[in-house]
N, C-alpha and C positions, 0 to 999 in steps of 0.2 A: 187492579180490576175492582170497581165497585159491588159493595154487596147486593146479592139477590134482596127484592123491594120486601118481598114477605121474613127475610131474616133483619133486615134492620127494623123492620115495624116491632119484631119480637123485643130483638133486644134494645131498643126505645122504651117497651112497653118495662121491658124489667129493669132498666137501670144499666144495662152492660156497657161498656163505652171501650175504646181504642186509646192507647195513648195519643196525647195532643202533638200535632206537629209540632216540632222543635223543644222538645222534650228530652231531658237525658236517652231515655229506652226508645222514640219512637223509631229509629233509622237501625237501629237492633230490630226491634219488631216488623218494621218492614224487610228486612231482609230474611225471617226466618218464616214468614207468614206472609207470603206471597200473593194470599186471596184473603177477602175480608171477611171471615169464617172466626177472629179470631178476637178474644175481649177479654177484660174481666169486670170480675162480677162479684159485688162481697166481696172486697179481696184476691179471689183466684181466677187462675186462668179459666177458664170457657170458651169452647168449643162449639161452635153453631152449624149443624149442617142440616139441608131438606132436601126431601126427596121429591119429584116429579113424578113416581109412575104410581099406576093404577094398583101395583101389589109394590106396595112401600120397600124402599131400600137404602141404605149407603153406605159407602166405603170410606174408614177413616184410616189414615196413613199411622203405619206402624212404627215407623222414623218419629211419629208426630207425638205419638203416643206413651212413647219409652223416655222421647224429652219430658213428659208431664210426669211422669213417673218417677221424677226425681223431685218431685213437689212433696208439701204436704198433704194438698187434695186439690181436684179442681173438677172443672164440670165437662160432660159432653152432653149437647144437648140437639136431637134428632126430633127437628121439625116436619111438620106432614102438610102445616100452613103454617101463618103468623101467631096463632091461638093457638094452636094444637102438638103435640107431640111425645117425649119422654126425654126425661133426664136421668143421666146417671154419675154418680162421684167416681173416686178413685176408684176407690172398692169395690163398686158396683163392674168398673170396665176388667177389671179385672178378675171380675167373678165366671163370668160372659166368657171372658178368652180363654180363661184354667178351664172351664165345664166343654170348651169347645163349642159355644151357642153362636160364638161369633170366631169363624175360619176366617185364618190367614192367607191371603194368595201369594204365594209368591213370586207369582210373575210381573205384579204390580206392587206389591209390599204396604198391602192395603187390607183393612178385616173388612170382609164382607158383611153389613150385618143387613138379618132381613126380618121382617114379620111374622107371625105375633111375639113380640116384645111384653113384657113383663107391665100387669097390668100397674103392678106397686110405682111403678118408673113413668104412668105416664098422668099427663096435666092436660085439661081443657080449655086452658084460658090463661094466658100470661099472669092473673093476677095469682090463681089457682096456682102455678108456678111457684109465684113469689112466696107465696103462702106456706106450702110443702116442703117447699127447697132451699128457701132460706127462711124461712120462720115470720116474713115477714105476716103483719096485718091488715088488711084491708077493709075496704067500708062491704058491706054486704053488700051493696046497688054498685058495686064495679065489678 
């Protein structure tokens, strides 16, 4: 299934990219990552998901979650548009789930998470992103 246009504009804008066809991992990575929600970025895996409604939401899979959790970090990153959203590391999804900010359903095996989200977690702009999240620099007029 190709990715929604406002998540690959995102991660365009950051650098994220999918393994290449015909790559040792890519038929690994298709097989475990079914929709194209999924990248890395700096190094680690990243998580891209947006919400459509009027009162922001999404569910990310708990299955999906506890695989990343055998990493050393990686990102989830909860779009509102292509510019806009929150990020958060291991730590941070993890903080979320032990406080209970973000409930488990289990009739879907998915955390609900919903808004207002933590102001520290959120970015305005892909470059602002980049800036924050990964250290990177950018010219002030981007």
């Amino acid at each position: 299934m190709p990715a929604d246009t406002d998540v690959q504009e995102f991660v365009e804008a950051v650098g994220a990219t999918e393994p290449a066809p015909g790559s040792p991992n890519y038929e690994k990575w298709k097989l475990l990552f079914r929709r194209s929600n999924y990248f890395l970025l700096s190094g680690k895996f990243t998580v891209v998901k947006i919400s459509r409604s009027k009162k922001p939401f999404w569910g990310v899979s708990k299955e999906i979650l506890d695989l990343f959790d055998n990493l050393d970090d990686y990102f989830l990153v909860l779009l509102v548009s292509s510019r806009e959203g929150w990020a958060f590391s291991k730590s941070d999804v993890r903080k979320q789930i032990s406080s209970q900010r973000w409930k488990l359903r289990e009739a879907d095996g998915n955390y609900k998470i919903n808004s207002p989200l933590p102001d520290a977690n959120a970015f305005y702009s892909p470059e602002r992103f980049s800036t924050k999240f990964l250290g990177a620099h950018h010219d002030a007029a981007t």
